[in-house]
mmCIF file of the N, C-alpha and C atoms, coordinates in Angstrom:
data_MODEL
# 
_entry.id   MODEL 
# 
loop_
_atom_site.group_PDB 
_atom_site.id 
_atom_site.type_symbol 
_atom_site.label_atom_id 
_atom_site.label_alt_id 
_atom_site.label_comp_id 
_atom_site.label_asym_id 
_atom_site.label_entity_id 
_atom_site.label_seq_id 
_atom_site.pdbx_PDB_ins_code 
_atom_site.Cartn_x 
_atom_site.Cartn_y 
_atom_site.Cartn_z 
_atom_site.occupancy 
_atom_site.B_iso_or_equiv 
_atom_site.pdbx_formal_charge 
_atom_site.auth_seq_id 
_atom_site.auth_comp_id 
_atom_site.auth_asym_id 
_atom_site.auth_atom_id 
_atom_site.pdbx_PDB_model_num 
ATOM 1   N N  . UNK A 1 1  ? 1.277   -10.566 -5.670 1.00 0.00 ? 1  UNK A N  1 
ATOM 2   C CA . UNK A 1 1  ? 0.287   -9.558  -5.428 1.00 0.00 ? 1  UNK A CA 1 
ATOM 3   C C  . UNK A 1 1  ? 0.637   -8.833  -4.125 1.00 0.00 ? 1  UNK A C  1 
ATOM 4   N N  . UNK A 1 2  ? 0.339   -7.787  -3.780 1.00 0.00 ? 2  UNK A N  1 
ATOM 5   C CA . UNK A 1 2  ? 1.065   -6.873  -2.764 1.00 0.00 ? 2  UNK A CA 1 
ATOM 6   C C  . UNK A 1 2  ? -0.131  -6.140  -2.073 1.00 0.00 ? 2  UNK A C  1 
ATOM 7   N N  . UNK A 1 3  ? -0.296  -5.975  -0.976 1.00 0.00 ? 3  UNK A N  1 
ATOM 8   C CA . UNK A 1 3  ? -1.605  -5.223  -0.441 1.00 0.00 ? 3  UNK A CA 1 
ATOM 9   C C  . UNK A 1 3  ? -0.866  -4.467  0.698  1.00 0.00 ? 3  UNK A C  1 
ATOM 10  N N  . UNK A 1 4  ? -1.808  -3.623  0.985  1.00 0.00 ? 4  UNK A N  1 
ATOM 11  C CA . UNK A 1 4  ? -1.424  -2.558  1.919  1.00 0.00 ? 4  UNK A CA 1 
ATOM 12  C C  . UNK A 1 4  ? -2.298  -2.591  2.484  1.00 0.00 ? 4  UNK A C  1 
ATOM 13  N N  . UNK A 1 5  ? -1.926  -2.245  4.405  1.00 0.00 ? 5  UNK A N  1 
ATOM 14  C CA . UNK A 1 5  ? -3.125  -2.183  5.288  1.00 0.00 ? 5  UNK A CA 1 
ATOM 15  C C  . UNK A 1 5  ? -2.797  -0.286  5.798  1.00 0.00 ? 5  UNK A C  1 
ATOM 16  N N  . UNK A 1 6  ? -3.939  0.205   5.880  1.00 0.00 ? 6  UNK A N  1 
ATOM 17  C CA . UNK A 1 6  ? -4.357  1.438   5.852  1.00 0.00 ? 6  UNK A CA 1 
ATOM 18  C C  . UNK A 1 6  ? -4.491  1.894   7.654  1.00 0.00 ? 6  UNK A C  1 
ATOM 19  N N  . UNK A 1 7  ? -3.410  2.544   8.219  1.00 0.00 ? 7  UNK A N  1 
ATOM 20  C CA . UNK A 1 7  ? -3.576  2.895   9.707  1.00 0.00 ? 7  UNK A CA 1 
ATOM 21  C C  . UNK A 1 7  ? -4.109  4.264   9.970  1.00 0.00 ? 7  UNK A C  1 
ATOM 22  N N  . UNK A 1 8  ? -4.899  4.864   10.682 1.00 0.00 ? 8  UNK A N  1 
ATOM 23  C CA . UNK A 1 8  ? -5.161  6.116   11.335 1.00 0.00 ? 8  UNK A CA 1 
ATOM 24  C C  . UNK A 1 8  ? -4.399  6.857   12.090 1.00 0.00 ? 8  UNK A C  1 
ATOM 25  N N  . UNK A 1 9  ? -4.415  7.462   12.723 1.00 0.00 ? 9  UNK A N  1 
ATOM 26  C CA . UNK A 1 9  ? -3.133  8.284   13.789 1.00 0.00 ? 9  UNK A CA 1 
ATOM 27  C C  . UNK A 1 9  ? -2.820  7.326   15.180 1.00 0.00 ? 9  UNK A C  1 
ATOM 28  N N  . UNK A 1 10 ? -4.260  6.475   15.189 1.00 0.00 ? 10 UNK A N  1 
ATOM 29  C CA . UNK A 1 10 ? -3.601  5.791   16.780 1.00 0.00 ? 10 UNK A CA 1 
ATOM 30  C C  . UNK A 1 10 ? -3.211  4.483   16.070 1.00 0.00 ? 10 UNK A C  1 
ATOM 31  N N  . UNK A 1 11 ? -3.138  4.293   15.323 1.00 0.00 ? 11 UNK A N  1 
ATOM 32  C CA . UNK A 1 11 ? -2.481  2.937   14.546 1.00 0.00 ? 11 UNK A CA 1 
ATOM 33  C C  . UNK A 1 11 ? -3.489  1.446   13.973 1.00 0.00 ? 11 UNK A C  1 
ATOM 34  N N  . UNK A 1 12 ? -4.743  2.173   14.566 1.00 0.00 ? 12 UNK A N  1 
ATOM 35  C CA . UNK A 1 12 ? -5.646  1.282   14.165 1.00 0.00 ? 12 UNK A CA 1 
ATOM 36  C C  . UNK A 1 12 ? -6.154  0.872   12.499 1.00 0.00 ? 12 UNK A C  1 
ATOM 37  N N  . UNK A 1 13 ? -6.514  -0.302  12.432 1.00 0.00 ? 13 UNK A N  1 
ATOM 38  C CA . UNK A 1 13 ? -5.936  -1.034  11.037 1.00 0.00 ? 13 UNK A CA 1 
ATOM 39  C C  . UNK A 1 13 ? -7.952  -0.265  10.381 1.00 0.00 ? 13 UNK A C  1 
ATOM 40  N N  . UNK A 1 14 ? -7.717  0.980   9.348  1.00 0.00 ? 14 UNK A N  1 
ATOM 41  C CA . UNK A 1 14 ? -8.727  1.157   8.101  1.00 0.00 ? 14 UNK A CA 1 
ATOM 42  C C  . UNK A 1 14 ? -9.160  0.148   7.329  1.00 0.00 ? 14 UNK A C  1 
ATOM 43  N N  . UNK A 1 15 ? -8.676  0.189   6.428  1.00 0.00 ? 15 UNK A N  1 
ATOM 44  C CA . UNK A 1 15 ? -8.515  -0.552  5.053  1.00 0.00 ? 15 UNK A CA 1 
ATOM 45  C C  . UNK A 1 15 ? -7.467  -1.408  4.946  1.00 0.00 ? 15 UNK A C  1 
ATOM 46  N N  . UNK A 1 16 ? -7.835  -2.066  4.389  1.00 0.00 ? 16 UNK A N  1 
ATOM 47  C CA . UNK A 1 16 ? -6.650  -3.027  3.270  1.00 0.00 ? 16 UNK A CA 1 
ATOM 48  C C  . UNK A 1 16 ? -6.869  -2.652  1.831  1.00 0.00 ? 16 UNK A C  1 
ATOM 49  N N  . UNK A 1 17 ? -6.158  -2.687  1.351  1.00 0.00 ? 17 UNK A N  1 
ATOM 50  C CA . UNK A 1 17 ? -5.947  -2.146  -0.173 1.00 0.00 ? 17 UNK A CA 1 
ATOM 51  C C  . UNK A 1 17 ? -5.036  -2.785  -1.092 1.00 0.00 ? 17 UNK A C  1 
ATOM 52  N N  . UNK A 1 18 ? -5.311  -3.288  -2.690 1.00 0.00 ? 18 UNK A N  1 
ATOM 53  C CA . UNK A 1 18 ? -4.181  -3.527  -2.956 1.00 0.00 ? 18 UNK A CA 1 
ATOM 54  C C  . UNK A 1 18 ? -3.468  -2.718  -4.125 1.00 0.00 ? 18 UNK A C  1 
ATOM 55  N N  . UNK A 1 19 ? -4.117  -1.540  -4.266 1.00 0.00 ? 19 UNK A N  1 
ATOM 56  C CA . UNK A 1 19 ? -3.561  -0.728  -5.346 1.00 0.00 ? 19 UNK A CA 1 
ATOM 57  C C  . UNK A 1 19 ? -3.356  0.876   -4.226 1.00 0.00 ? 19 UNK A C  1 
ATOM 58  N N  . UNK A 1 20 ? -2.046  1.526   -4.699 1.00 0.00 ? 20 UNK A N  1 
ATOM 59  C CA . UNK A 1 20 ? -2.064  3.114   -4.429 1.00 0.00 ? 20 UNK A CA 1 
ATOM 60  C C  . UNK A 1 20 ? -3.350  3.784   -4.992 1.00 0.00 ? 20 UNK A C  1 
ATOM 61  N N  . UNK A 1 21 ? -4.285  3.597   -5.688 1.00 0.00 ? 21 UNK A N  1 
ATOM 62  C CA . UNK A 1 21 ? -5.340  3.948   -6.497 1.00 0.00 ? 21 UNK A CA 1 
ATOM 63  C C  . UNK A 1 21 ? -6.138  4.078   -5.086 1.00 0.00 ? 21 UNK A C  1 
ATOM 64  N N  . UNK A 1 22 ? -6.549  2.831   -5.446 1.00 0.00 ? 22 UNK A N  1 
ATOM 65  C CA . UNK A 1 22 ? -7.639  2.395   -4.045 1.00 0.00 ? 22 UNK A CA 1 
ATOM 66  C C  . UNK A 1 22 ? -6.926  3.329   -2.362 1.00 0.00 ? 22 UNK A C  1 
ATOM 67  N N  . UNK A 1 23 ? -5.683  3.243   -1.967 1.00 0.00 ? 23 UNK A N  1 
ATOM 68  C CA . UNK A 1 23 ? -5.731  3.986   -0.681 1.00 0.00 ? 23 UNK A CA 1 
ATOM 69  C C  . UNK A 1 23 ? -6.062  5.701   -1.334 1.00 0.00 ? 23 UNK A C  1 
ATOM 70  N N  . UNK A 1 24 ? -5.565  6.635   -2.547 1.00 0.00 ? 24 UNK A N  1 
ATOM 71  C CA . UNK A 1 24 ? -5.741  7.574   -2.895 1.00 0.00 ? 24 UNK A CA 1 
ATOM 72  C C  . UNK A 1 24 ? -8.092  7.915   -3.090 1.00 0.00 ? 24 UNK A C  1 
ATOM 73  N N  . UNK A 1 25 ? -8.224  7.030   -3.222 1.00 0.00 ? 25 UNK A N  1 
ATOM 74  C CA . UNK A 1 25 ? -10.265 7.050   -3.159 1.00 0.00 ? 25 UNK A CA 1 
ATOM 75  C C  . UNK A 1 25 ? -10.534 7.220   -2.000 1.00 0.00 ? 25 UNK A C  1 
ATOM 76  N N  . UNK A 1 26 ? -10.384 6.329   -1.180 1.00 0.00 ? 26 UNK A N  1 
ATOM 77  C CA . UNK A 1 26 ? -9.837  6.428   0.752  1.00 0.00 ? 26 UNK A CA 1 
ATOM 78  C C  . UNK A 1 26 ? -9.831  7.696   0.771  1.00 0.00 ? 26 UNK A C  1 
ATOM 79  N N  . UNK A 1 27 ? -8.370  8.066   0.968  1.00 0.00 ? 27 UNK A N  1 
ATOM 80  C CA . UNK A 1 27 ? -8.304  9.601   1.330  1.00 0.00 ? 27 UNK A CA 1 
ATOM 81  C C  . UNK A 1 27 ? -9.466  10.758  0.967  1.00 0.00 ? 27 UNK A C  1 
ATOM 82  N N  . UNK A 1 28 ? -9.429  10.422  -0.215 1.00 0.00 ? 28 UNK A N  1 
ATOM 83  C CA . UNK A 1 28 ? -10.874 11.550  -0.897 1.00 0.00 ? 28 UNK A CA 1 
ATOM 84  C C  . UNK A 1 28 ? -12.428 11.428  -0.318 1.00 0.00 ? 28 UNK A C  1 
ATOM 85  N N  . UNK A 1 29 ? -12.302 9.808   -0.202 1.00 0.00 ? 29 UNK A N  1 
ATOM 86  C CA . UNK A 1 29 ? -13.527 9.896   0.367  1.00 0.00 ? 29 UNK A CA 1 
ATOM 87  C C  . UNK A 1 29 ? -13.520 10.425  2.345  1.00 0.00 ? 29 UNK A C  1 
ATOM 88  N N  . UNK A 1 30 ? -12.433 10.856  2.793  1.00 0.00 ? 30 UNK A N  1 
ATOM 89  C CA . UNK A 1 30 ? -12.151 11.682  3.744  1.00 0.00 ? 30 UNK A CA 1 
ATOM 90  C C  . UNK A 1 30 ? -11.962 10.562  4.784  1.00 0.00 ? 30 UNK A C  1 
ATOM 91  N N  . UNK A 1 31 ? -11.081 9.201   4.619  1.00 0.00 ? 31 UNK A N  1 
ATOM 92  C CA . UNK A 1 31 ? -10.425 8.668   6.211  1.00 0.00 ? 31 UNK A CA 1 
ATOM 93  C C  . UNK A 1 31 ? -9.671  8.860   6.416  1.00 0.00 ? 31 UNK A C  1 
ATOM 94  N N  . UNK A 1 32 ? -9.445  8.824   7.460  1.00 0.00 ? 32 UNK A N  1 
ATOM 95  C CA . UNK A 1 32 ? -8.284  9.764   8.398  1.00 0.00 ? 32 UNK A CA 1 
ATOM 96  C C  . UNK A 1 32 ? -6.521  8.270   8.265  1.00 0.00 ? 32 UNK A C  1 
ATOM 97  N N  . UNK A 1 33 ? -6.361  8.425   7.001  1.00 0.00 ? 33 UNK A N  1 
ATOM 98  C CA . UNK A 1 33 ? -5.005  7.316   6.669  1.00 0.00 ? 33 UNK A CA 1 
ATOM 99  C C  . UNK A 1 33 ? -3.931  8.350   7.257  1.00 0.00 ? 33 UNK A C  1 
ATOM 100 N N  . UNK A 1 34 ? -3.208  8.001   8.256  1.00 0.00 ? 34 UNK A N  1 
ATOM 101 C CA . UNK A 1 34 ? -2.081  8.543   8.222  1.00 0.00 ? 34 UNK A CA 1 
ATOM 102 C C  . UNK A 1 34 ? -0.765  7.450   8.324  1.00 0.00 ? 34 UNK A C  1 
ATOM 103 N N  . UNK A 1 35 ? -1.480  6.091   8.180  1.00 0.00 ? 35 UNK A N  1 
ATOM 104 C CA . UNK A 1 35 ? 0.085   5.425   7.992  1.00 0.00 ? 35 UNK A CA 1 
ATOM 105 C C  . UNK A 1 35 ? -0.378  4.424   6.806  1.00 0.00 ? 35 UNK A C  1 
ATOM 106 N N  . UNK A 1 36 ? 0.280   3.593   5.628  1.00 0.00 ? 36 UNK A N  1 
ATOM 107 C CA . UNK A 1 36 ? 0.424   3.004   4.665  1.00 0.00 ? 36 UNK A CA 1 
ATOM 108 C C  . UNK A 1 36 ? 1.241   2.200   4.933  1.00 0.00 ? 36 UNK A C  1 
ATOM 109 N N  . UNK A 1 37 ? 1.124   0.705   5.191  1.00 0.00 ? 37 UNK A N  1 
ATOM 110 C CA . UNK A 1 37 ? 2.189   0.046   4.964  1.00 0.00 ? 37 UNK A CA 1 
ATOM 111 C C  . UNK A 1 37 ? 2.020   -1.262  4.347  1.00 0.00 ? 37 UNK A C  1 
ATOM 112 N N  . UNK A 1 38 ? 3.195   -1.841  3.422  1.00 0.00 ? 38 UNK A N  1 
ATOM 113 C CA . UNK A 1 38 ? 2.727   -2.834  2.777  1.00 0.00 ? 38 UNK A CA 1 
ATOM 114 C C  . UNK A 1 38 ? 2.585   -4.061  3.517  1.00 0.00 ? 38 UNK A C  1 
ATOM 115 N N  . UNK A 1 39 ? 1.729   -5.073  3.406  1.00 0.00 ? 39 UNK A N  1 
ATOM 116 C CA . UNK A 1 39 ? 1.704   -6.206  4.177  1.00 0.00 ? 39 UNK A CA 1 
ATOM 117 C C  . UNK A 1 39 ? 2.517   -6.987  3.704  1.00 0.00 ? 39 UNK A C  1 
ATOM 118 N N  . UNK A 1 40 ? 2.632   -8.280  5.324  1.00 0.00 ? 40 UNK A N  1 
ATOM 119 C CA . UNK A 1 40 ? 3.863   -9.282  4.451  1.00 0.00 ? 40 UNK A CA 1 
ATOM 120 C C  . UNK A 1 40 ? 3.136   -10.357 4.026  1.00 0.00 ? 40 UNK A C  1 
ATOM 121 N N  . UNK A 1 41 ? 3.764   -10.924 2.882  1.00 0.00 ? 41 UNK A N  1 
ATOM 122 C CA . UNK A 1 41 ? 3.506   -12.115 2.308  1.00 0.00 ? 41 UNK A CA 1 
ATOM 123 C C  . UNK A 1 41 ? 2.752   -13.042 2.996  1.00 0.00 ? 41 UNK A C  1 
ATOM 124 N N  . UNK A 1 42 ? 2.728   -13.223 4.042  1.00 0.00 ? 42 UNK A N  1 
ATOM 125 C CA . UNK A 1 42 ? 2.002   -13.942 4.921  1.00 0.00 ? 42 UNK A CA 1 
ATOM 126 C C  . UNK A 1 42 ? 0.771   -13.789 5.386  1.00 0.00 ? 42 UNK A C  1 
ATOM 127 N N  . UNK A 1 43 ? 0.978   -11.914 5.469  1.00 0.00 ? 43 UNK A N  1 
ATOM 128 C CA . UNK A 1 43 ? -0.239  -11.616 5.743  1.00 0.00 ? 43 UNK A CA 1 
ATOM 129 C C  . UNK A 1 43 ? -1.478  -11.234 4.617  1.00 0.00 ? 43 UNK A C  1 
ATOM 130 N N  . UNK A 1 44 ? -0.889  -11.337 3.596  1.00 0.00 ? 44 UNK A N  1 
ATOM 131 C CA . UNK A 1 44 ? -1.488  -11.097 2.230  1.00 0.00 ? 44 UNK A CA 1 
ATOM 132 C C  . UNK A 1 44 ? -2.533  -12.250 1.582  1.00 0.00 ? 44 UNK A C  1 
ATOM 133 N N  . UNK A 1 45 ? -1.601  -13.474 2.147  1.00 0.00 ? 45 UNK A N  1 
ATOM 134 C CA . UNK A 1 45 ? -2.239  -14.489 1.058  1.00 0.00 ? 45 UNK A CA 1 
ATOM 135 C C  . UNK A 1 45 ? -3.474  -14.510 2.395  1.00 0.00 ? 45 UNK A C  1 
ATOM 136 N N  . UNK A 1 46 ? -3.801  -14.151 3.439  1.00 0.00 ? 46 UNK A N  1 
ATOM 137 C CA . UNK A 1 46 ? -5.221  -14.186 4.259  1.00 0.00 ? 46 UNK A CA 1 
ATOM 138 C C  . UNK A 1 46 ? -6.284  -13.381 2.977  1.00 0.00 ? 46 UNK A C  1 
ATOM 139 N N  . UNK A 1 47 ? -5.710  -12.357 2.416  1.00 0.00 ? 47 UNK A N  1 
ATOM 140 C CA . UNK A 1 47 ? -6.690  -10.912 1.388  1.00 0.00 ? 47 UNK A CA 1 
ATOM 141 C C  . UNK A 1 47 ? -6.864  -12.098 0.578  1.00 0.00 ? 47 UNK A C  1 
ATOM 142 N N  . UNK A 1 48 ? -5.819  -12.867 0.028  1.00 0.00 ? 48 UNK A N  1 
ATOM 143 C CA . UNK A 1 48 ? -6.105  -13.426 -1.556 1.00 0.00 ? 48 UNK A CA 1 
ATOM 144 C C  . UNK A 1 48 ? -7.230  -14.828 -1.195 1.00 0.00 ? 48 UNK A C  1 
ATOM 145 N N  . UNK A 1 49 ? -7.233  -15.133 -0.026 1.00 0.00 ? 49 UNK A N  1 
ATOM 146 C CA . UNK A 1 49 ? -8.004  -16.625 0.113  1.00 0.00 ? 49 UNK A CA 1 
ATOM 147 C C  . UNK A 1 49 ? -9.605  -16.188 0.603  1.00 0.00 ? 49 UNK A C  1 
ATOM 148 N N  . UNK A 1 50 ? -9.468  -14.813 1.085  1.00 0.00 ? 50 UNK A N  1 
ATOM 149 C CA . UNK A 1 50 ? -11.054 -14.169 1.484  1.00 0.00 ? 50 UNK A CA 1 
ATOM 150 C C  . UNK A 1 50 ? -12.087 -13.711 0.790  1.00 0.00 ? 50 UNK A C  1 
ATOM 151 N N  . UNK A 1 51 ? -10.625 -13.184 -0.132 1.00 0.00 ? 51 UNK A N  1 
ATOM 152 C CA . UNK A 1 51 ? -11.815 -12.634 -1.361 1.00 0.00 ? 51 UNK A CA 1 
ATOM 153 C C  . UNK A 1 51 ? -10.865 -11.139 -1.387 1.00 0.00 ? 51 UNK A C  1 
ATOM 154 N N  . UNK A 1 52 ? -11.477 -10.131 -2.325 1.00 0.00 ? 52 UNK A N  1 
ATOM 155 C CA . UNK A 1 52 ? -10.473 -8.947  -2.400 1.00 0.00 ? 52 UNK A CA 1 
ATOM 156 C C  . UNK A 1 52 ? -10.464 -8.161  -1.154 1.00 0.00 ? 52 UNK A C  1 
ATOM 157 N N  . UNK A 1 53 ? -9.441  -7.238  -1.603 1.00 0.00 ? 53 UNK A N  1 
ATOM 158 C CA . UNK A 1 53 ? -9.292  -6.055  -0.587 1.00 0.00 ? 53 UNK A CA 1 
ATOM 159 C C  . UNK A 1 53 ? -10.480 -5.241  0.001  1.00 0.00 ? 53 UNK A C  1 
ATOM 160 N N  . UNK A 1 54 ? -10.973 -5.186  -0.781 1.00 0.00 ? 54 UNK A N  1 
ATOM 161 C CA . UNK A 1 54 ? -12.254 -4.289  -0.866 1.00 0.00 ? 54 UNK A CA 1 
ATOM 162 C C  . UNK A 1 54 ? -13.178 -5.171  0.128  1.00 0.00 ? 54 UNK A C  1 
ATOM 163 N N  . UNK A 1 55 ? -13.529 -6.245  0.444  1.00 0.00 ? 55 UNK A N  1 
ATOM 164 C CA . UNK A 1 55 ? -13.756 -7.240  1.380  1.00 0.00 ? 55 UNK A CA 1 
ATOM 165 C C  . UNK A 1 55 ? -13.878 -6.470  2.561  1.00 0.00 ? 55 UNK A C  1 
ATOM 166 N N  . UNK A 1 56 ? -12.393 -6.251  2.964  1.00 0.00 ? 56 UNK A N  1 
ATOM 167 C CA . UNK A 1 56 ? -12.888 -5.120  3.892  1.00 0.00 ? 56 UNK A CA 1 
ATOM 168 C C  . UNK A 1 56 ? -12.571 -3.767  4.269  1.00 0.00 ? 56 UNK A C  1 
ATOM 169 N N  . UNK A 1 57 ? -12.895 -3.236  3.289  1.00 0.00 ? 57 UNK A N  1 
ATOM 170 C CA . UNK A 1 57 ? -13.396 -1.765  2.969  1.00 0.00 ? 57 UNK A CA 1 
ATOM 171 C C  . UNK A 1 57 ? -14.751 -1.901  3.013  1.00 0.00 ? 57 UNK A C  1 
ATOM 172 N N  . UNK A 1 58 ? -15.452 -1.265  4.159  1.00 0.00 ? 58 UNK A N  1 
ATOM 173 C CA . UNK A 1 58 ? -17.459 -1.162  4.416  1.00 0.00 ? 58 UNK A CA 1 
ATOM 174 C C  . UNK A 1 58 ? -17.409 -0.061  3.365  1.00 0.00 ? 58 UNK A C  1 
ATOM 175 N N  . UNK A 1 59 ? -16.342 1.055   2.952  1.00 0.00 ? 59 UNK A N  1 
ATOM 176 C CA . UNK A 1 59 ? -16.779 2.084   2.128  1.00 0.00 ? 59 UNK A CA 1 
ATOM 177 C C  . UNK A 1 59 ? -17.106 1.702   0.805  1.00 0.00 ? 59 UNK A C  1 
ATOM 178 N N  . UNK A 1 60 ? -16.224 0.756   -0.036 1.00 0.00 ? 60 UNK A N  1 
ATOM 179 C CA . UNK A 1 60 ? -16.489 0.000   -1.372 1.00 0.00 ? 60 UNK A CA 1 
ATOM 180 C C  . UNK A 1 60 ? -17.421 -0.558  -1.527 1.00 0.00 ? 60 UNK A C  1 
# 
């Protein structure tokens, strides 16, 4: 499973996400994503043991 954490212009961590779907709703719903990057394996299985991505997304 693969997730992405969602950065702003000063690099501060948005969203986590684990579909391009989900960061593309983000954008529309107007946050300021200007960096995408995928997380590592390490840092992923923290999303999979918390519960989903959306966890923490306050917008979802």
């Amino acid at each position: 499973m693969t997730f992405y954490s969602c950065f702003d212009s000063q690099g501060k961590v948005i969203a986590r996400c684990q579909t391009h779907e989900e960061i593309q709703v983000l954008r529309r719903m107007g946050r300021p994503i200007s960096q995408v990057l995928e997380m590592k394996k390490e840092e992923a299985v923290v999303c999979s043991l918390t519960g989903s991505p959306s966890d923490f997304n306050e917008d979802f």
